[in-house]
N, CA, C and O of each residue as an XYZ file, in Angstrom:
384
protein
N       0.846     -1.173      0.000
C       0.000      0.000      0.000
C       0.893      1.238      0.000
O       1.774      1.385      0.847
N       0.611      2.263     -1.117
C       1.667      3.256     -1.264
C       1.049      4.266     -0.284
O      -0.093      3.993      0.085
N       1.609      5.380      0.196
C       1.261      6.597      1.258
C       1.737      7.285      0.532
O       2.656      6.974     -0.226
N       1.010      8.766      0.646
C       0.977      9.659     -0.379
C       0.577     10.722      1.290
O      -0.438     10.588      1.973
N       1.800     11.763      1.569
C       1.786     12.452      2.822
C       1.144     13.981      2.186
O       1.014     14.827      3.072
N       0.861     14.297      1.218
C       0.547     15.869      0.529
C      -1.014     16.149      1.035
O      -2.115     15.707      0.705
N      -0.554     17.074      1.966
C      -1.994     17.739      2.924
C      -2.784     17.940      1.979
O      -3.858     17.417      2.277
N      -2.840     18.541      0.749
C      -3.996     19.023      0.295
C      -4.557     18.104     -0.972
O      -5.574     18.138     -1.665
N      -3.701     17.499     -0.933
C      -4.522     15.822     -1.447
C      -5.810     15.380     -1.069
O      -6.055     15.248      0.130
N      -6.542     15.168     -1.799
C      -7.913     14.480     -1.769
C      -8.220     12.817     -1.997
O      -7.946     12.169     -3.007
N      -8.613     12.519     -1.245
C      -8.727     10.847     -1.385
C     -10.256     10.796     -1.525
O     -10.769     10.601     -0.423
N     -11.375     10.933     -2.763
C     -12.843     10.448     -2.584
C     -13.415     11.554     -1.981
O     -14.320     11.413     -1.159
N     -12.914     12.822     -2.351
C     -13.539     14.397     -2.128
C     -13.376     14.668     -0.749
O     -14.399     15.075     -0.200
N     -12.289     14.546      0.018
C     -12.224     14.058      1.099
C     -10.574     14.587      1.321
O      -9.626     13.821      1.146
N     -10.419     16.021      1.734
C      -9.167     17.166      1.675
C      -8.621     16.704      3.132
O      -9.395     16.184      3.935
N      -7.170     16.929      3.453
C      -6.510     16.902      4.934
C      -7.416     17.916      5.737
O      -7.536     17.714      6.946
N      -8.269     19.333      4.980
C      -8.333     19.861      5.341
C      -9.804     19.785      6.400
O      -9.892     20.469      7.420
N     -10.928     18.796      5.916
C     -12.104     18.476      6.187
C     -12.050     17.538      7.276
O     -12.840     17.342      8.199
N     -10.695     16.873      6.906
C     -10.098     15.571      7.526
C     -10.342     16.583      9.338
O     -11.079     16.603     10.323
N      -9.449     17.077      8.912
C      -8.743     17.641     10.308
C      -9.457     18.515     11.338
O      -9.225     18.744     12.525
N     -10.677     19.048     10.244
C     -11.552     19.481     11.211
C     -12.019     18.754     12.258
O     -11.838     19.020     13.446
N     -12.875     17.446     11.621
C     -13.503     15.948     12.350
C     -12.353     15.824     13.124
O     -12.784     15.534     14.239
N     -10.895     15.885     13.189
C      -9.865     15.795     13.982
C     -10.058     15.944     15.607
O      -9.991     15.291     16.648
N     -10.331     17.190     15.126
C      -9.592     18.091     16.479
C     -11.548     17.919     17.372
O     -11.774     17.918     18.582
N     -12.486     17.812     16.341
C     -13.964     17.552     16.937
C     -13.649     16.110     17.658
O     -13.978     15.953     18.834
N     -12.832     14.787     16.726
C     -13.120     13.835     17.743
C     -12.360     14.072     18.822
O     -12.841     13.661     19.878
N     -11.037     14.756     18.898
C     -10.609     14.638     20.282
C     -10.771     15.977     20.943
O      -9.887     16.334     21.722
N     -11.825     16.775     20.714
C     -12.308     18.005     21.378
C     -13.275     17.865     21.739
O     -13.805     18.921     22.086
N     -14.100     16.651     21.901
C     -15.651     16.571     22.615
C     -16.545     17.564     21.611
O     -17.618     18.040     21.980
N     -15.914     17.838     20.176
C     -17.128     18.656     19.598
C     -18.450     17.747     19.184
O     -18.447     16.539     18.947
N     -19.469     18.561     19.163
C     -20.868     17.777     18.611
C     -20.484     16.852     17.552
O     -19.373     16.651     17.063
N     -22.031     16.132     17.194
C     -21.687     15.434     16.310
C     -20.449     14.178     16.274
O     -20.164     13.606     15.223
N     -19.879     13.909     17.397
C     -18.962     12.970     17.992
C     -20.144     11.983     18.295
O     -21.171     12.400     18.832
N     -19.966     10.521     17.901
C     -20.662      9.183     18.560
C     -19.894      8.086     18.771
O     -18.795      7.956     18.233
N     -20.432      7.180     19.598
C     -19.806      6.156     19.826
C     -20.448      4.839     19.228
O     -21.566      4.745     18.720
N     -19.499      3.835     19.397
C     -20.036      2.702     18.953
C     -20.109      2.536     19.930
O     -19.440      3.024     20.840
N     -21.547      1.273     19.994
C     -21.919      1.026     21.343
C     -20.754     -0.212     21.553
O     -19.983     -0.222     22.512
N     -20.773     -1.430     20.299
C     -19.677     -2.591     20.785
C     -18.357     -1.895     21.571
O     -18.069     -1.795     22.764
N     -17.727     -1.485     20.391
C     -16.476     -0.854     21.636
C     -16.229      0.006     22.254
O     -15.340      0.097     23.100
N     -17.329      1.117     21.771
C     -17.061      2.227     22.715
C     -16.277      3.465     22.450
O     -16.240      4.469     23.162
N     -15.510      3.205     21.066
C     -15.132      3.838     20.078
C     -15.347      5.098     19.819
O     -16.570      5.133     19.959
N     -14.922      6.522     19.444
C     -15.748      7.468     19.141
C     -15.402      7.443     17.925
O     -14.386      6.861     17.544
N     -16.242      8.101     17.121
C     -16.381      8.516     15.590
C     -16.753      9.622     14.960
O     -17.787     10.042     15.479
N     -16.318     10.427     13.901
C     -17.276     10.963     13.615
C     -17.752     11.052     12.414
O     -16.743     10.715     11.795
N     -18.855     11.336     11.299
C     -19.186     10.787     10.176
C     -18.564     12.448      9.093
O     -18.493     13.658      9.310
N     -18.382     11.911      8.431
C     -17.566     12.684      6.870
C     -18.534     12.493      5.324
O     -19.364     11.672      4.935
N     -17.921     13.700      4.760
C     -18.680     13.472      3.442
C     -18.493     12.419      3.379
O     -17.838     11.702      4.135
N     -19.388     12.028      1.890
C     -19.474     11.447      1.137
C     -19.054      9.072      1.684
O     -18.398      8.140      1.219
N     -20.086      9.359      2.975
C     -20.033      8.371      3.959
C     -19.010      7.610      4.394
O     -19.072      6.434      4.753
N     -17.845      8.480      4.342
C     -16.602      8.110      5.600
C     -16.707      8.127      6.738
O     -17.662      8.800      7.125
N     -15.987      7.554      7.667
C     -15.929      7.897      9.255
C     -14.524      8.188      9.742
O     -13.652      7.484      9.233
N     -14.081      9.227     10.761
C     -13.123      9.524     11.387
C     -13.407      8.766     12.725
O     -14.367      8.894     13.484
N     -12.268      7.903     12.820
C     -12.467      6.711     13.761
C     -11.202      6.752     14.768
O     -10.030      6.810     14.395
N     -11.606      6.715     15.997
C      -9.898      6.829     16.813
C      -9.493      5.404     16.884
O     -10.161      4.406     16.614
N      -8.302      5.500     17.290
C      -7.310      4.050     17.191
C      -7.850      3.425     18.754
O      -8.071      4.190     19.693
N      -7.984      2.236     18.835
C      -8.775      1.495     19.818
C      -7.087      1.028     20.270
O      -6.305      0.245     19.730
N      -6.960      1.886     21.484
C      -5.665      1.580     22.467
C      -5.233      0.115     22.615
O      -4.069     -0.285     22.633
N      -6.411     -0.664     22.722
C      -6.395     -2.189     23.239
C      -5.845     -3.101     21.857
O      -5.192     -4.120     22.080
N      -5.990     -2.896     21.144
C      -5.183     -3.602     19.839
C      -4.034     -3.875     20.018
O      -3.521     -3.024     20.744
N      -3.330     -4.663     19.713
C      -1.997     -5.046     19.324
C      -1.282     -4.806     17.956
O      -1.074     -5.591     17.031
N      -0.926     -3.306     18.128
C      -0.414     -2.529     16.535
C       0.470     -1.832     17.044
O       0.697     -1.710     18.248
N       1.101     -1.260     16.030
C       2.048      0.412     16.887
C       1.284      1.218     16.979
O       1.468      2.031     17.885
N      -0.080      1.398     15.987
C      -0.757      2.400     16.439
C      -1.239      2.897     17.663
O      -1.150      3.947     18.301
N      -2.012      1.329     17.832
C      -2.406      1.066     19.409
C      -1.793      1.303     20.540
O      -2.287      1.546     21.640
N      -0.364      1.198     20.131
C       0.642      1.498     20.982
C       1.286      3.370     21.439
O       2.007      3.771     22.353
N       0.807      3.864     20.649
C       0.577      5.415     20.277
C      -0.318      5.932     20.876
O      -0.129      6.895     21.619
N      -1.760      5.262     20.620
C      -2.445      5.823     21.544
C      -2.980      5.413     22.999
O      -3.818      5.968     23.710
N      -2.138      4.134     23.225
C      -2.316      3.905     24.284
C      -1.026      4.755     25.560
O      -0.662      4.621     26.728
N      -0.783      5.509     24.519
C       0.690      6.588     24.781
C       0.349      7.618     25.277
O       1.229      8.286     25.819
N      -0.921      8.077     25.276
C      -1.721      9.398     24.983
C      -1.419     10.207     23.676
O      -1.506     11.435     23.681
N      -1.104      9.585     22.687
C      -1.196     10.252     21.157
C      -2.628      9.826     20.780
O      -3.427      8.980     21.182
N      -2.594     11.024     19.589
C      -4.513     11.262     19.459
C      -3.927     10.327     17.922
O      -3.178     11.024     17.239
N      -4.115      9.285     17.506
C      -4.215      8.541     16.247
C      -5.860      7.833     16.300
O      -6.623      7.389     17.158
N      -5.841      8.079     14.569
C      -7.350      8.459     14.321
C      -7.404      8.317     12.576
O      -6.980      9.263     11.912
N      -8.003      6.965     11.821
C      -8.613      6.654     11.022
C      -9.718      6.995      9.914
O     -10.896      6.998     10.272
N      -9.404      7.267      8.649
C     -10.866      7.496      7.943
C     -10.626      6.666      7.065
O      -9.698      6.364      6.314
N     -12.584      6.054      7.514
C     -12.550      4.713      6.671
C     -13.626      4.779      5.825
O     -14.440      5.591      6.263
N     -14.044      4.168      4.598
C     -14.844      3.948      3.659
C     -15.022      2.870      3.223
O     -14.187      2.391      2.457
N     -16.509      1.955      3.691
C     -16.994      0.860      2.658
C     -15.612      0.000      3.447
O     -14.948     -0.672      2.658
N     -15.193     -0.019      4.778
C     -14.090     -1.050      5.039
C     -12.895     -0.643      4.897
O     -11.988     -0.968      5.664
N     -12.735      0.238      3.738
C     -11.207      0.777      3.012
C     -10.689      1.883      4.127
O     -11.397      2.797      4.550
N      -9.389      1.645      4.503
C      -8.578      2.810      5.101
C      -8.481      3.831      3.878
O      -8.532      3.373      2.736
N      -8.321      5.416      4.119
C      -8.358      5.967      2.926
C      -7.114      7.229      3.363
O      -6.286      7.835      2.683
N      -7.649      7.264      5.577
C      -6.050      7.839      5.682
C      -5.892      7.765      7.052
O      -6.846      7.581      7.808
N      -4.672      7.906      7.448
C      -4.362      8.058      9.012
C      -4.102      8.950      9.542
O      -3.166      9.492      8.955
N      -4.516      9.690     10.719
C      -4.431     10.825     11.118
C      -3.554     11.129     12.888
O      -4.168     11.058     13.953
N      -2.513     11.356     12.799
C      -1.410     10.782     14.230
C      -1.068     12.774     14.859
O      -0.384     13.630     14.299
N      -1.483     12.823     15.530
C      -0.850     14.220     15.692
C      -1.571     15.274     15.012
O      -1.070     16.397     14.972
N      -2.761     15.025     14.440
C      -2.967     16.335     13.652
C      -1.946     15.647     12.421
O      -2.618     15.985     11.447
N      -1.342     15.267     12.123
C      -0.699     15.178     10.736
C      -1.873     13.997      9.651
O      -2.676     13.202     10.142
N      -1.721     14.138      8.679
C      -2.717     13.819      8.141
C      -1.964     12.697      7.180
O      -0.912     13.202      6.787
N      -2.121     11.430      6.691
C      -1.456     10.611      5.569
C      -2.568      9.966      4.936
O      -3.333      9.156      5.460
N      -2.588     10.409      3.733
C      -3.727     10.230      3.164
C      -2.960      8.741      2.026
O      -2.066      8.846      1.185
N      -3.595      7.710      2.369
C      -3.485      5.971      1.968
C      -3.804      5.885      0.551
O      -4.955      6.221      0.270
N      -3.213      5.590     -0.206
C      -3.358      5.093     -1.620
C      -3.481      3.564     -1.926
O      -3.462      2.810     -0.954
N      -3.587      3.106     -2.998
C      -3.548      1.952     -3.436
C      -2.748      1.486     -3.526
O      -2.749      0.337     -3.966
C-alpha cells in the first residue's frame, strides 16, 4: 500500500483539510462525535459516507501502541477501506 503524505490531497472528495476538522472535533468533545456502542469507540461521520475513527488503544499494533501513549491517532474509513491516518494532527492520506 503506497502513502501519499501531501496535505492538500484528496482521497474520494475528502481534503486533509475536512479531515482535520472531524480531527480536532473527535478529540475536542465537539458535537456530532458518537460512539459505537460494541467498543465504545468514538467517531465521527464525513462526506461522502466516511468515518473519522480513533485508534482502539487495546489492539496489538504500533498504532495502538501510540495511543495507548496518549497520542490522538485516528482513522478514515470507507466501505471497510482505510483511505487515511491521522497521528498528531498530521494527516497521511493511503493510496492503493
Amino acid at each position: 500500500m503506497a502513502e501519499k503524505r501531501q496535505e492538500g490531497e484528496e482521497s474520494g472528495g475528502l481534503s486533509a483539510g475536512v479531515i482535520l476538522v472531524a480531527f480536532e472535533k473527535l478529540f475536542g468533545g465537539g458535537r456530532g462525535v458518537k460512539r459505537y456502542a460494541r467498543s465504545g469507540l468514538r467517531y465521527a461521520e464525513l462526506p461522502g459516507g466516511a468515518v473519522l475513527v480513533e485508534q482502539n488503544p487495546k489492539k496489538r499494533s504500533e498504532w495502538a501502541e501510540l495511543a495507548s501513549q496518549g497520542r490522538r491517532v485516528a482513522w478514515v474509513l470507507r466501505d471497510g477501506r482505510y483511505l487515511a491516518r491521522v497521528v498528531d494532527g498530521e494527516v497521511t492520506m493511503l493510496g492503493e
